[in-house]
Phi, psi and omega in degrees: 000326179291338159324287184313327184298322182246075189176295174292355186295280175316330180290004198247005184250006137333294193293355175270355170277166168276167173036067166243357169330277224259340179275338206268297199279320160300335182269344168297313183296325194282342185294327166323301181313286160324286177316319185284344180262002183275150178320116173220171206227141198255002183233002200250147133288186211167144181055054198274131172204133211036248196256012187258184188180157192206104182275199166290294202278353183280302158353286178295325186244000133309315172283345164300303180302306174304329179307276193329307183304323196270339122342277197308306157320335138336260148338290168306023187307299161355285155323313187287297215297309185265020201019060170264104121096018197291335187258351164279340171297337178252353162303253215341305186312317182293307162298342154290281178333325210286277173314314177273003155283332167279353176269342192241332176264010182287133181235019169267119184299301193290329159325284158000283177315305205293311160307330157307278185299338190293342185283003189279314189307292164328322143335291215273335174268311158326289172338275177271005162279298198237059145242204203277290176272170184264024157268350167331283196293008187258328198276312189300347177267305170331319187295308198280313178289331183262329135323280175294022177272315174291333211234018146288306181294339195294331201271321160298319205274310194292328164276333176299315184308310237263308199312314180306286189298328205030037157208173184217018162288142177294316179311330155322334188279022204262321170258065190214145143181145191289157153212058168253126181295330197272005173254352175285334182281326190291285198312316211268020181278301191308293183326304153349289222247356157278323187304325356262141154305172172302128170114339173235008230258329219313329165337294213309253190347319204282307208301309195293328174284344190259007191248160181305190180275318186306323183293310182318323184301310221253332196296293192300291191291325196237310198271348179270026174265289169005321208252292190298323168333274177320295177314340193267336177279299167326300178304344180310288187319326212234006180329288190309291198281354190281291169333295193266009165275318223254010154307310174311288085073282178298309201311309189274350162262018172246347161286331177269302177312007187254292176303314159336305165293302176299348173298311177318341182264338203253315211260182190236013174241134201291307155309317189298325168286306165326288187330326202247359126308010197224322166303305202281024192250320194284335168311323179277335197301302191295327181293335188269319174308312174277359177280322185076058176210172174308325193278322153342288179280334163307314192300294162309317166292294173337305184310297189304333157258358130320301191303300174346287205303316196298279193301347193266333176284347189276324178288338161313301166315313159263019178274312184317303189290291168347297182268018158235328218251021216007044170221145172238353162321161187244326155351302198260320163277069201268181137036029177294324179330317186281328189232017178220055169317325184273341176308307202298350183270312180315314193289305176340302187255010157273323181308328176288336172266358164312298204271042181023066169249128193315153010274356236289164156318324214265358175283323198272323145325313169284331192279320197294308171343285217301315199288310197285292180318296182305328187278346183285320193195139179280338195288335172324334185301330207266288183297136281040276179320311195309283188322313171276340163296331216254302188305342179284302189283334185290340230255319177300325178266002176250346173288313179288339177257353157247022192233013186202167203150162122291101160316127178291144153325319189291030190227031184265325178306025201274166173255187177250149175308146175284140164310330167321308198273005189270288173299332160317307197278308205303314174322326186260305181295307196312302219283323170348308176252354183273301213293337183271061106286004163223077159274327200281350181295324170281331181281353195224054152253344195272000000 
């Protein structure tokens, strides 16, 4: 695991030469590679060196982060064109990859933490560096406070572990559980409000609409996966009180997630309707996490690396309706049809895997929730039925409305889509629907 670590380490003296764009986002692809060839062992960590270590579920969403990155570089083509500031914009990209790779392969719980939050900086420089309006520095202080706000107690709860355990490998905790309330609110609160749940959620939507396309990219695929991550780690520990607490959990994220889909009908900005398509998608996720059962964590994990692929193509998509029409309003992005026929397909067939229509990841995700939630309790189904009826109509009502229409006059300058951006979409769609013929590497390793 320390190869990678020190290969993107070196990559970074890459961002001091000129024109390293594109040499950047190729040493991301070849690295894909090398990582997808690497040895991995399915009930074990495996490719253990100092403190790292890469299991399954570290596996799956390392392999996102790098995908995503090598994307997101990708995307930001813009950024080249007018050279604003590109080569600290791709130091920043790395230096983001550099922490979360190191945040999903670390198996020292407090390292984890430090790393979990050190990914907020990079983030947080994305935001207010490259992004659009001057509400910028109000989302990114939204980002920065309601995460950490949360994640003092998680940092108290995590030394209380060390103090009880004296050691802080994760693998250790499985012979432990706790059955205290006030360290199960600590550890798993930061976690909450990173995925985020309802009720802490309100960052997301502030952060994604005011951030570049990259940000949007890494915020929607990688960091509210963070938050499902910790939890999927964290629940070891926490078994016993977890049975009688986490009704409370589900109840407000299958509630929220409800009101959520229908919040989604009301907006008129096309990142602000994703964003919130992305809470209510995160919403099962934690109700599936919290049932504790198989299907659940089969479920979750899946959902979370469907959704990556998914919210990051989508957001992509109105970044392309952005940068001919400088608007993301849907008032104004009418009637694309007439001059991105082929566009329109791309919105298509990311919109279907939005709403879970096979093949995609986000179907077998979801059927797997929906099974661990009805087994918890049957009455969940009815917010269910909402949430996958709804996800269907928001995804189908961001589709019909920018693709059909009368089209404002002011948009006849437009150009036609790029082979970049062709491949950019296809890069996000293929493996979405291609990995579920190899679902079983996700369903029977845990």
């Amino acid at each position: 695991m320390m190869k990678f670590f020190m290969m993107m380490m070196f990559m970074m003296f890459m961002c001091l030469k000129k024109n390293m764009f594109w040499m950047v986002q190729f040493m991301f692809m070849f690295m894909m590679v090398m990582f997808m060839n690497m040895t991995i062992m399915i009930e074990n960590f495996c490719n253990l060196s100092y403190m790292l270590g890469c299991d399954m579920i570290s596996y799956g969403l390392i392999l996102l982060s790098i995908w995503i990155t090598f994307l997101m570089i990708m995307a930001s083509e813009s950024l080249k064109k007018i050279s604003f500031y590109d080569n600290f914009f791709l130091f920043n990209i790395i230096l983001l990859m550099i922490m979360l790779y190191l945040t999903f392969s670390m198996m020292n719980l407090f390292l984890f933490y430090f790393f979990f939050e050190s990914s907020l900086i990079p983030t947080l420089m994305l935001i207010i560096g490259w992004g659009y309006q001057p509400e910028r520095i109000q989302a990114g202080m939204y980002l920065l406070f309601y995460t950490l706000f949360a994640s003092l107690p998680l940092l108290m709860g995590i030394f209380f572990l060390y103090k009880e355990m004296n050691y802080m490998m994760m693998y250790m905790l499985k012979f432990y559980d706790y059955n205290l309330l006030l360290l199960y609110l600590c550890l798993i609160l930061a976690f909450l409000v990173k995925m985020p749940m309802y009720f802490v959620h309100l960052w997301l939507p502030k952060a994604h609409v005011e951030a570049p396309i990259s940000g949007s990219m890494i915020l929607a695929a990688i960091m509210l996966k963070l938050g499902g991550y910790g939890l999927l780690r964290i629940m070891i520990v926490l078994q016993k009180i977890n049975l009688s607490m986490s009704f409370i959990w589900i109840v407000i994220s299958l509630v929220g997630g409800f009101y959520i889909s229908l919040k989604c009908f009301c907006q008129i900005d096309m990142k602000s309707l994703i964003a919130y398509s992305s809470v209510a998608h995160m919403s099962m996720v934690i109700g599936g996490i919290m049932t504790m059962n198989y299907w659940g964590y089969m479920g979750s994990y899946i959902l979370m690396i469907g959704h990556g692929l998914c919210s990051s193509g989508m957001f992509c998509l109105s970044n392309i309706n952005y940068e001919r029409l400088n608007s993301r309003s849907l008032f104004l992005n009418k009637g694309l049809m007439n001059f991105m026929p082929s566009m329109s397909l791309w919105w298509f067939l990311l919109m279907s895997s939005n709403m879970a229509a096979p093949p995609s990841l986000n179907l077998m995700g979801e059927i797997s929730l929906i099974n661990s939630l009805i087994s918890w309790s049957w009455i969940s189904m009815i917010m269910l039925m909402g949430i996958s009826f709804f996800s269907a109509g928001y995804s189908l009502y961001l589709y019909f409305y920018t693709q059909h229409g009368k089209y404002n006059l002011g948009i006849y300058s437009f150009y036609s889509g790029t082979s970049r951006e062709y491949l950019m979409l296809m890069l996000h769609w293929m493996p979405l629907n291609i990995l579920i013929l190899k679902i079983d590497y996700s369903m029977i390793w845990f």
